[in-house]
N, C-alpha and C positions, 0 to 999 in steps of 0.2 A: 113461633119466633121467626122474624124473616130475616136474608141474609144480612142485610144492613145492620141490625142490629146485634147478630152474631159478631159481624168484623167488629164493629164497635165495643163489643166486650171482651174479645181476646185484643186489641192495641188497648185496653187499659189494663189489661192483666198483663201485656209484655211489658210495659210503661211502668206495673207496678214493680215485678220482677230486676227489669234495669235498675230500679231507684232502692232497690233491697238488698240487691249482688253487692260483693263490696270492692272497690275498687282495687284493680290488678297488683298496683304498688302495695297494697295492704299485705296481698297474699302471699307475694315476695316476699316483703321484709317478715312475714311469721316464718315464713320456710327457714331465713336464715337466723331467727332470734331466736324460734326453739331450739335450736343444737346447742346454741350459745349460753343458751340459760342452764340444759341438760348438764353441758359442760361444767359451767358455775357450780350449780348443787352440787354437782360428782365432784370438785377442787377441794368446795368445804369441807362436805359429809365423808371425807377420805385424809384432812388434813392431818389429823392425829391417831391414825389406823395403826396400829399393831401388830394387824393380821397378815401372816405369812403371806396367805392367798389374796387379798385385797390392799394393795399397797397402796399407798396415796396415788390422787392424780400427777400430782408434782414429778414422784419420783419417776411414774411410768413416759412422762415427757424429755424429761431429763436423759433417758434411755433412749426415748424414739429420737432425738437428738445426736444421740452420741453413737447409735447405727447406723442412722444415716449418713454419718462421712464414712462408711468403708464398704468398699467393694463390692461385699458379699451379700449385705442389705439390699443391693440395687440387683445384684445378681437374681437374689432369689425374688422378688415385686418383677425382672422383667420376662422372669421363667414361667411364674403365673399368669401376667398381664398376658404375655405374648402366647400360651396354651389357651388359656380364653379367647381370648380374640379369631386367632386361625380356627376352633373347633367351631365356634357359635356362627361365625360365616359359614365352615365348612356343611352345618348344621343348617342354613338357613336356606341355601346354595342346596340342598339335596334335598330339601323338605318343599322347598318352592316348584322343581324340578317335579319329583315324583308326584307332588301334590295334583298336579296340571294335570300329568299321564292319567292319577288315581280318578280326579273328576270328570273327567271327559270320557277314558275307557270304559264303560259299564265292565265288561267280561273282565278286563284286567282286574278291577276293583271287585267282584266280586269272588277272585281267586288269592289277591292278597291279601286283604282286610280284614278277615279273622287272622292273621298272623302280626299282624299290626296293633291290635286291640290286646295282642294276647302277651306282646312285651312290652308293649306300654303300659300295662298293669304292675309291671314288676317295677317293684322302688330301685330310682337309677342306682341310689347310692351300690343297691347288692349285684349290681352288674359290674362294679371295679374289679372284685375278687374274680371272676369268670376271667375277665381278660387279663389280669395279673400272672392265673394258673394258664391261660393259653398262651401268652405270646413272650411273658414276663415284667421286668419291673422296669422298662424304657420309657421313653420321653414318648414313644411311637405307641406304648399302653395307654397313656394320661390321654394323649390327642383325642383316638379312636372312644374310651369310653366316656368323654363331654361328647363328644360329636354324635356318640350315638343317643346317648341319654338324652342329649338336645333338638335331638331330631324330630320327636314325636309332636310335642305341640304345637309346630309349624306344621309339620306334613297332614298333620287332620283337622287345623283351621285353615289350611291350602283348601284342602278337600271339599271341607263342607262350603267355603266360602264361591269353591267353582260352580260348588252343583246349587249355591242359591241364585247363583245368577239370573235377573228378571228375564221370563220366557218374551216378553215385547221388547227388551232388545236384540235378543238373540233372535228374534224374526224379524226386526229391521236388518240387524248385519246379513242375513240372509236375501231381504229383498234387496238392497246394493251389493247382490254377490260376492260378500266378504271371504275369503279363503278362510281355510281352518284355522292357521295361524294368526292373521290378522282377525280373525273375529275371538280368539283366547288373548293377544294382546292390547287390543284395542276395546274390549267388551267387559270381556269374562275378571281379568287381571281386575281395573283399574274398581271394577264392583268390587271383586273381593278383597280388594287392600288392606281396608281397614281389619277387616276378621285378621289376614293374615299377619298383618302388625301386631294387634293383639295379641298373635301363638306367640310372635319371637321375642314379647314381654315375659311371656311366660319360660317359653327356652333359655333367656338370659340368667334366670333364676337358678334353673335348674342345672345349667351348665356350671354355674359359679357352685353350687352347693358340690357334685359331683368335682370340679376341680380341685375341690378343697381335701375333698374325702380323698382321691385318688393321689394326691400328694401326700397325706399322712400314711399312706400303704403302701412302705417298700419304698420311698424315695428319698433323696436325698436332697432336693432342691426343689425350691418353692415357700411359698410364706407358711402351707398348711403342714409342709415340712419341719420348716423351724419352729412350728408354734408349737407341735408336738415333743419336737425335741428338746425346746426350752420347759414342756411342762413335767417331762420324764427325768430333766435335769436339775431340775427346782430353779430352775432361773425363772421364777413367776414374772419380774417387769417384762422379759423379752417375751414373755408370752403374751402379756396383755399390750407388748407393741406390736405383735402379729394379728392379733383381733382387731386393736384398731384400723392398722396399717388395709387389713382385709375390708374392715366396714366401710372405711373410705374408698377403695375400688370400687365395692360395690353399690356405693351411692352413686360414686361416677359414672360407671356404665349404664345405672340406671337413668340417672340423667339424661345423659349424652344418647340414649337411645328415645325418652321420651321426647327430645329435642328433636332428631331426626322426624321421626313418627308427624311432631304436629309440621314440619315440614312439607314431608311429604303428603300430607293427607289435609292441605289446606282449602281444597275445593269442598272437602265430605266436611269439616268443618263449616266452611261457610253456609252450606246446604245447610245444615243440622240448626245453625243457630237463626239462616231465617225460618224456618219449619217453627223455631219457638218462639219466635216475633209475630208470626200470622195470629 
């Protein structure tokens, strides 16, 4: 087969591929018409419910309505929102950090990283109780154990992402005698992005689940708080407005981060989709 005729059959397999994808607006309006529908059945299929634990949809709005005007509803959404946010930075900020030391140092990395492997194995949720009994049941407890639990899948998609950096750029930045520094920010970084965006998809997850746990243990504020305490209280609506209240956060940050992400990473996009056009 010669090359001529190779291009020739990957531009009609790109061509078919384009004419198969379904257009961007399509995939929009399903993202926002499945909730909607979800919604609907859950209205119906709950209209005439009886059950203690499963109350209508209706009534659970009627509630998420009528929290929402006081005080203490925003209080506890800005207790969480804002322990999230400070920890998964604080998390991303020391996972990026270390990441860079861990790939580049050999010696370093081969002194920490069986210690790295060996609490990242541990489920973050059972590291709340450890800091709970160390430090106690503060605002300064929640921060530290998201931040540490969230730490891990940034700091070892840093890692791995530093040390795949292609050996022919790393021996270009060296033939224009790039300093250390500018050949890890100019070289090493902008390769591994994409890996490392990935970890803090994954840390955002894990941060949120950990937030949630470490607010139902020992606290008094937060939505993981109230939901607990609404379900010990038998106030089932106000529980199932703290699940929602919670699902919707964390759609949002899921969002709001997958938003950033194709942002930032619009050149490895573009790369990526001529590579499937060739």
């Amino acid at each position: 087969m010669t090359a001529t005729s190779t291009v020739l059959i990957r531009t009609r397999e790109a061509r078919r591929q384009r004419r198969s994808a379904l257009p961007r607006w399509v995939l929009i309006g399903a993202e926002i018409l499945v909730p909607i529908l979800l919604l609907a059945v859950w209205w119906f299929a709950s209209a005439g419910s009886t059950n203690t634990f499963f109350p209508p949809l209706q009534m659970i709005l009627e509630r998420t309505a009528a929290l929402a005007g006081t005080p203490m509803f925003w209080g506890d959404v800005g207790s969480s929102v804002g322990n999230l946010l400070l920890s998964f930075v604080l998390a991303c900020a020391s996972g990026v950090v270390l990441g860079i030391a861990l790939g580049t140092v050999r010696w370093l990395s081969a002194l920490v990283e069986p210690t790295i492997h060996f609490f990242r194995a541990i489920p973050p949720v059972a590291l709340v109780p450890i800091f709970v009994s160390l430090i106690g049941f503060g605002n300064e407890t929640r921060i530290l154990s998201i931040t540490l639990s969230a730490l891990f899948p940034v700091l070892i998609s840093t890692i791995d992402g530093i040390r795949a950096t292609d050996p022919d750029r790393r021996a270009v930045g060296r033939i224009y005698r790039l300093g250390r520094w500018d050949r890890i920010f100019s070289v090493a970084l902008p390769e591994a992005s994409p890996r490392i965006l990935s970890g803090m998809q994954v840390s955002l997850i894990t941060a949120f689940v950990v937030m949630v746990a470490s607010e139902m243990l020992g606290s008094s504020n937060g939505l993981g708080a109230r939901v607990l305490l609404a379900q010990q209280s038998f106030m089932i609506a106000d529980m199932w407005v703290g699940i929602l209240v919670l699902g919707v956060i964390g759609y949002a940050a899921t969002a709001l981060l997958s938003l950033f992400r194709r942002r930032v990473l619009r050149w490895y996009i573009a790369i990526r989709q001529q590579e499937k056009n060739l």
